[in-house]
C-alpha positions as CSV (number, residue, x, y, z in Angstrom):
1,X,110.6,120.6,66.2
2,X,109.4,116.8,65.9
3,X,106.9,115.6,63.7
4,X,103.4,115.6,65.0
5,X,102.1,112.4,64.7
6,X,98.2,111.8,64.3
7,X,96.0,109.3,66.1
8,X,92.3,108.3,65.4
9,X,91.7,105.9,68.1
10,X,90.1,107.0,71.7
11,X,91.4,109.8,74.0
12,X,95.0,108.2,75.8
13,X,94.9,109.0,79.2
14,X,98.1,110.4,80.2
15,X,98.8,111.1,84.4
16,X,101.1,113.7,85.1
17,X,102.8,113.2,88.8
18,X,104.5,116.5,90.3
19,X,106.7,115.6,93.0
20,X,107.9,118.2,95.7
21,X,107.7,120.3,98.4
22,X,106.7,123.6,98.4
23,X,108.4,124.5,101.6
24,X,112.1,123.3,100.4
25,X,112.8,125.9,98.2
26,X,113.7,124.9,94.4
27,X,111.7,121.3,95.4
28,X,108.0,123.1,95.1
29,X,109.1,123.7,90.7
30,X,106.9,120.2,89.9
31,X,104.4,121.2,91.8
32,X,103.8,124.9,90.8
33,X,104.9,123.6,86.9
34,X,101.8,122.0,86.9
35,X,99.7,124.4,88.4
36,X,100.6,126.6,85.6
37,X,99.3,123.8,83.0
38,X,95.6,124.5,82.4
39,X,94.6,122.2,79.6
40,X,91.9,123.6,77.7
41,X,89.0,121.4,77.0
42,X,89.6,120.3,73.1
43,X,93.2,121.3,73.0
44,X,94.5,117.6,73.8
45,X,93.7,114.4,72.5
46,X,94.3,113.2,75.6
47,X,92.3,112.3,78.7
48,X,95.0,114.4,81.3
49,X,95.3,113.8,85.2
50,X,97.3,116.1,87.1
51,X,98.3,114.9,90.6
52,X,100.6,116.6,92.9
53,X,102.7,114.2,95.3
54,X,105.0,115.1,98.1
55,X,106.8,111.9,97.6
56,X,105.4,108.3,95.8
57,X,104.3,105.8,97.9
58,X,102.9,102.5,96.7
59,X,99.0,103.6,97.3
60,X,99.9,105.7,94.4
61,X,100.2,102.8,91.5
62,X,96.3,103.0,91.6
63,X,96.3,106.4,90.1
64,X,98.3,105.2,86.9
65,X,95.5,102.2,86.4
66,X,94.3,103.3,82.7
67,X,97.0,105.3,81.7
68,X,98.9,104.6,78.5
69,X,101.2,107.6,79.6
70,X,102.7,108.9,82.6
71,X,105.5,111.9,83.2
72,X,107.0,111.7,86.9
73,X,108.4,115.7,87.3
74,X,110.5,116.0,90.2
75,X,113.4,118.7,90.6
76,X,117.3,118.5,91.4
77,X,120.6,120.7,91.7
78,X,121.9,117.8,89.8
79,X,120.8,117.9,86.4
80,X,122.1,120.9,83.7
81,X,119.5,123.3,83.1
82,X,116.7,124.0,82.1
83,X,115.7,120.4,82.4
84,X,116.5,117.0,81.6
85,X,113.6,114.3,79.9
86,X,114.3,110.5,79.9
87,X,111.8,107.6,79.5
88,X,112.2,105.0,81.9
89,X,113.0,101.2,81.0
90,X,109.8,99.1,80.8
91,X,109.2,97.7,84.1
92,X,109.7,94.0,85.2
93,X,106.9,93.0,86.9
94,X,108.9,91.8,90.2
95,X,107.9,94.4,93.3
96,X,110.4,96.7,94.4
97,X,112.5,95.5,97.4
98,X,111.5,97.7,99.9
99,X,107.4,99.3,99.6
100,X,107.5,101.0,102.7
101,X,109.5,104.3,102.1
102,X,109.4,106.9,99.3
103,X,109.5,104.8,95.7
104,X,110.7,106.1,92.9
105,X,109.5,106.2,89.5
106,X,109.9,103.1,88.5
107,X,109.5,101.6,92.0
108,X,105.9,103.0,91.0
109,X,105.8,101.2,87.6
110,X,106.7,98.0,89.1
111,X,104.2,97.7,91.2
112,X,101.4,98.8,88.7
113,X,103.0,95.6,86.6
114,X,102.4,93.4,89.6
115,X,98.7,94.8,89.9
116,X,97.6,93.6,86.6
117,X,99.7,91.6,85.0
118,X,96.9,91.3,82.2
119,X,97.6,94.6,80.5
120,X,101.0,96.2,80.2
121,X,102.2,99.1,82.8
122,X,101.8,102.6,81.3
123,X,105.0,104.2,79.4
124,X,106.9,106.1,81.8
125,X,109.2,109.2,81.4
126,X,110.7,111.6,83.8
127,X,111.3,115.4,83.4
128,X,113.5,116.5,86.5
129,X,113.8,120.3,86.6
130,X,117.2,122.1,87.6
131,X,117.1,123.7,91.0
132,X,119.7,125.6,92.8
133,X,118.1,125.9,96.3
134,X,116.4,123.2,98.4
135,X,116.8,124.5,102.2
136,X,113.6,124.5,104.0
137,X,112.0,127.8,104.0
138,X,114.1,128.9,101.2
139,X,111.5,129.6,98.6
140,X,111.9,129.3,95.2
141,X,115.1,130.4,93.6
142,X,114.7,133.2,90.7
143,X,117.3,131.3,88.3
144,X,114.7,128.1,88.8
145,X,111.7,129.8,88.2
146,X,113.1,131.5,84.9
147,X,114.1,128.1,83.7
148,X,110.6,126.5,84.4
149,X,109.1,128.0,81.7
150,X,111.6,125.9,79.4
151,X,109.8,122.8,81.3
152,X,106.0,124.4,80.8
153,X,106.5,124.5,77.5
154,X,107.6,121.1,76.8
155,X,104.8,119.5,79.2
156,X,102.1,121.6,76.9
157,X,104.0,120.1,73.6
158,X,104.0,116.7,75.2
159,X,100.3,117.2,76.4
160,X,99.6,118.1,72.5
161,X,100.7,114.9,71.0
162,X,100.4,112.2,73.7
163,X,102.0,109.5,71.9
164,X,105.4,107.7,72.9
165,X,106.8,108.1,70.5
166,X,106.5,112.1,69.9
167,X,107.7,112.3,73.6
168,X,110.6,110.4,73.0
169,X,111.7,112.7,70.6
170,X,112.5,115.1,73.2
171,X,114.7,112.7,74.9
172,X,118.0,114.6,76.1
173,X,119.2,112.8,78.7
């Protein structure tokens, strides 16, 4: 297990996106992973938003204002299981190409660098959840939901230590 590393300054504010649909099967795992998180008051040094998202959309760049951390969790049949954790490159602060359809993550960053180009873009990482089923109507599959715990778990741990660098320390992807 990584080293826990202490901070004295103010509570960082870290947003935590789930990104799904609950009605295509293995695609509602971001959304009901964090709806099992339930930080208790005191039990993070960190000021936590949890925002579930169908897909991102440029409106959404104002909910990552303030944050020095943010974790995009999304699910796919194309990642090896349980999960896979990566940080995203830092953003350049030109806009995406195209702001009218779904962004992605760092589609999302982008455009929070081109909003205030006095303070830096918060530190972005994905955790993308392995799903087997995404056919509408499908619900969840019961090899998904047995790995989501795996993904709980490291969100509570990440949650515990909001620092970049801790997280990256989880990196395996």
């Amino acid at each position: 297990m990584p080293e826990r590393i202490s901070t004295n300054s103010e509570p960082t504010r870290v947003t935590i996106l789930g990104v799904g649909d609950d009605t295509l099967g293995d695609a509602g795992l971001p959304i009901r992973a964090l709806q099992a998180i339930s930080p208790q008051p005191g039990a993070s040094p960190a000021v936590i938003d949890l925002i579930e998202l169908q897909h991102l959309q440029m409106e959404d760049a104002l909910k990552l204002r303030g944050a020095a951390l943010v974790l995009f969790v999304d699910a796919s049949a194309a990642v090896k299981a349980p999960y896979e954790f990566r940080e995203l490159p830092h953003p350049s602060s030109q806009p995406p190409a195209n702001l009218h359809d779904a962004l992605t993550p760092m589609d999302l960053l982008r455009v929070v660098a081109t909003m205030d180009r006095q303070s830096a873009p918060p530190t972005g990482f994905t955790l993308t959840l392995c799903g087997d089923r995404f056919e509408r109507g499908s619900g969840l599959s019961a090899p998904a939901l047995a790995r989501q715990d795996n993904a709980i778990e490291l969100i509570e741990e990440l949650l515990e230590n909001p620092n970049g660098d801790f997280w990256r320390s989880f990196i395996n992807a």
